[in-house]
N, C-alpha and C positions, 0 to 999 in steps of 0.2 A: 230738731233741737230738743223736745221732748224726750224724745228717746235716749240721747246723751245725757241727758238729764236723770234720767232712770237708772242710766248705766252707773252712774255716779261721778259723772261729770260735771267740773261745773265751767258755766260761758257766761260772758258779760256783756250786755247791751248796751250799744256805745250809739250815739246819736250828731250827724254832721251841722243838724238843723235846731239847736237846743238840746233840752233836757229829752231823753230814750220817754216814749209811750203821749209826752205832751203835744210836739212839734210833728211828731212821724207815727208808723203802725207800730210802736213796740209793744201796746196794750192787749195784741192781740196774743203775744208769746207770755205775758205776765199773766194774763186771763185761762190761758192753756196749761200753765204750770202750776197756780190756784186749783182749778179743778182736777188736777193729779194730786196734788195734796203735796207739791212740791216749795219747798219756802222760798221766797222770794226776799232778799234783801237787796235796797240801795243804798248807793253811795252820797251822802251826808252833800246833799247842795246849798244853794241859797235859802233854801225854805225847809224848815221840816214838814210842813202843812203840803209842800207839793210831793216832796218826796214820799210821803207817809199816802198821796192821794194814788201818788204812781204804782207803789208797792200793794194796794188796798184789793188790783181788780177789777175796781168802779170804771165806767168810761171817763177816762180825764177828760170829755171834753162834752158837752160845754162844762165849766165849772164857776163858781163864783168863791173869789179870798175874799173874808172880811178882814182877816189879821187878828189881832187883838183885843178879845170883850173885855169888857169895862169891866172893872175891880168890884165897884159897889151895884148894890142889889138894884137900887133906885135908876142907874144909870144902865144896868143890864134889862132892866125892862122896857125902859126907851129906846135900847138897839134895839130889840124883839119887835117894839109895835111899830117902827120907822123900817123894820124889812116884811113889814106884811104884807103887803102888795109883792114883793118880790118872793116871798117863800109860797103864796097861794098860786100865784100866774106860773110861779117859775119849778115845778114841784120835780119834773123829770133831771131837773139838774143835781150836782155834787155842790152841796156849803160846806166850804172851809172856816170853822172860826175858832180861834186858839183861847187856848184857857192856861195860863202861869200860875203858877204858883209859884210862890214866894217862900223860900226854907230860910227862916231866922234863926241863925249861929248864933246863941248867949257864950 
């Protein structure tokens, strides 16, 4: 696949069992095409957080979603120290946690 890859082809990874590299081995073709310096883009799913985890490289798995941090400062620090036990025990994982921002139209 590599190699068509190079040639200037391009192939799409298509998955019977879920989302391609989450549910099955497609991380290992995603991982081989990174290290070719080859780009990788996904197709826009349920999640930008997984698709963005899929296209990254990282081993999707295990992984942990938080979703969405808190707006204000006070309440983003309360996420931090209620996932300390999990960011200290759980170091070899991938954390997902989104960050929006807000574009205000006057």
């Amino acid at each position: 696949m590599i190699s068509f890859l190079k040639a200037g082809q391009s192939i799409a990874q298509v998955s019977d069992a879920g989302l391609p590299s989450i549910s099955d081995p497609g991380h290992d073709l995603v991982k081989a095409a990174i290290e070719e310096e080859i780009a990788v883009v996904t197709v826009p799913g349920a999640s930008a957080g997984i698709s963005a985890l899929i296209a990254s490289g990282l081993a999707p798995q295990p992984h942990i979603f938080y979703g969405f941090l808190p707006r204000k400062s006070g309440q983003q620090k309360q996420f931090f120290d209620s996932k300390k036990t999990i960011l200290k025990h759980k170091f070899s994982m991938n954390h997902l946690i989104v960050w929006q921002i807000h574009w205000k139209i006057c």
